[in-house]
N, C-alpha and C positions, 0 to 999 in steps of 0.2 A: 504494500500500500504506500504512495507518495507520501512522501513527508508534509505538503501543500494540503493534503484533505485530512491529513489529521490537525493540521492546525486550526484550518477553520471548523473543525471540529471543536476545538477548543475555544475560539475564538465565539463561536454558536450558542456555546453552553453557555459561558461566560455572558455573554448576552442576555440571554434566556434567565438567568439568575438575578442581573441586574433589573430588567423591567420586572420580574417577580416583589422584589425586594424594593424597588420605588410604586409597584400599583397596589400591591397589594393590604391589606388594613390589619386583616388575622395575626397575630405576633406566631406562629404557625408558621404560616404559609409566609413568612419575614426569613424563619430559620432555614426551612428549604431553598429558598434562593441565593441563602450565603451558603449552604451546603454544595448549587450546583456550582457556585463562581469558585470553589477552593476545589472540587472536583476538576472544572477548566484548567488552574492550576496547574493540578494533578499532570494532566493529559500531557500540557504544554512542556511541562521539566522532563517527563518518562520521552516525548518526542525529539528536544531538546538532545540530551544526553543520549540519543542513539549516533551523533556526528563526532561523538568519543567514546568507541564502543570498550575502551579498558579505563575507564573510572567512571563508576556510579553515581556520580553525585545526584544524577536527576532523582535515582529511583529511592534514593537514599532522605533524601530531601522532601518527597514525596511521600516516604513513611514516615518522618515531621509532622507534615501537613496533618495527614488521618489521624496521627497521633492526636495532634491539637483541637483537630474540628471535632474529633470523638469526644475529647473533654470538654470543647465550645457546646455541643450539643448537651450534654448532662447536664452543665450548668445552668446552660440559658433554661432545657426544659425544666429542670426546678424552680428558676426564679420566675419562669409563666407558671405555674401551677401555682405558688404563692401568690403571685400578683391577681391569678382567676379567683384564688379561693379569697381574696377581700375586695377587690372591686364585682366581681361576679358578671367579667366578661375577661375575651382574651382581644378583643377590638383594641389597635390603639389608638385610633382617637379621641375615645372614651374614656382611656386613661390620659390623662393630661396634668394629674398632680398628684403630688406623695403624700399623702394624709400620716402622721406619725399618731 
């Protein structure tokens, strides 16, 4: 496969993640489109690091990434659950202020 189609592959995702993450309202459906824009990432450094096929750093750097967006995700989804269980949405423009 060209290196050219997987970039716009990357480049597509990436995309796709970003209008997710600006239209969308759900703190949800916010976290999926940071998930596909760090997947993009992903693609772009594994693609990357195929034009030096004896150092890994793409793939290496890449299991970085998963590493981090696994623990972005546990986090953020715990701090929407709290956030649901006292405003009693997960909308955000509903949430608009911190009540202590």
């Amino acid at each position: 496969m060209p290196v050219e189609h997987l970039i716009i592959l990357g480049a597509i995702l990436f995309c796709v993640g970003l209008i997710v993450v600006v239209t969308r309202k759900n703190a949800i459906a916010v976290l999926i489109g940071i998930e596909l824009m760090l997947n993009a990432a992903n693609i772009n450094f594994v693609v990357f690091s195929q034009f030096d096929p004896e150092r890994l750093q793409g793939q290496v750097f890449s299991l970085f990434i998963i590493t981090v967006a696994a623990a972005e995700a546990a986090v953020a989804l715990a701090i929407i659950l709290k956030v649901y269980h006292y405003f009693k949405t997960a909308d955000l423009d509903k949430i608009n202020e911190l009540r202590g």
